[in-house]
N, C-alpha and C positions, 0 to 999 in steps of 0.2 A: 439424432440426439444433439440439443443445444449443448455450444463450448459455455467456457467459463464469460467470457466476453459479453457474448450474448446475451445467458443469463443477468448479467450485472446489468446492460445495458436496459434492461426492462423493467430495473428498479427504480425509485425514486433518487434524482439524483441527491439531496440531501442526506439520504440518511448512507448511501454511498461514501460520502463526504465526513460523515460522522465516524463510520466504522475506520473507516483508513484513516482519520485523524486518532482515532481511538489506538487503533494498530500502530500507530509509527508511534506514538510517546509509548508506548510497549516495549518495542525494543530499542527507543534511546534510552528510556531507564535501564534496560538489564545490559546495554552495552555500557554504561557507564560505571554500574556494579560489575561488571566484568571489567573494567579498565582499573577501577580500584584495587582489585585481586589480585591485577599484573597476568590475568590471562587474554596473549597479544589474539591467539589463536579463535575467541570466539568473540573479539571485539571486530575483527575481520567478518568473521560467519554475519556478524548480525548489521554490520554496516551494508552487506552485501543482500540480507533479508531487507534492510530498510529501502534499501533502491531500486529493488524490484517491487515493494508495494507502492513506492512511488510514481514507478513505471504503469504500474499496472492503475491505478488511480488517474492516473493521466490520460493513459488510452481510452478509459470508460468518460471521462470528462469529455473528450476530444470528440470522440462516437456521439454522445449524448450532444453536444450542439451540431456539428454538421447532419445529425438527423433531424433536430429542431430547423434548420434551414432549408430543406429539402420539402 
C-alpha cells in the first residue's frame, strides 16, 4: 500500500502546488476570523495545521525534483 508521500508524488506537480496554495489561505483566513473572536486556542491549532501543510508541500516539492534529477 502506497503512503501519502508517494501518492502525491505521482501527481502533477502543479496542481500539487495549487491545492496547497488553495489549503493555506484556508486556514490563514479561519485563523484570522478566529484571531478576531479572541480565541487564542484555535489560532494556535490552525498556525500548527498551516505548517505541516507547509511541510508537507515541501517534501513532495523536494521528492518531485531530486527524482526529476536521477
Amino acid at each position: 500500500m502506497k503512503t501519502l508521500l508517494e501518492k502525491l508524488n505521482n501527481a502533477p506537480i502543479v496542481l500539487i502546488m495549487i491545492v496547497g496554495l488553495a489549503l493555506s489561505v484556508f486556514l490563514f483566513y479561519s485563523m484570522m476570523k478566529a484571531a478576531e473572536n479572541g480565541n487564542v486556542l484555535m489560532v494556535i491549532l490552525l498556525a500548527i495545521a498551516i505548517s505541516i501543510v507547509s511541510i508537507l508541500i515541501s517534501k513532495v516539492i523536494k521528492t518531485y525534483y531530486m527524482k526529476s534529477l536521477i
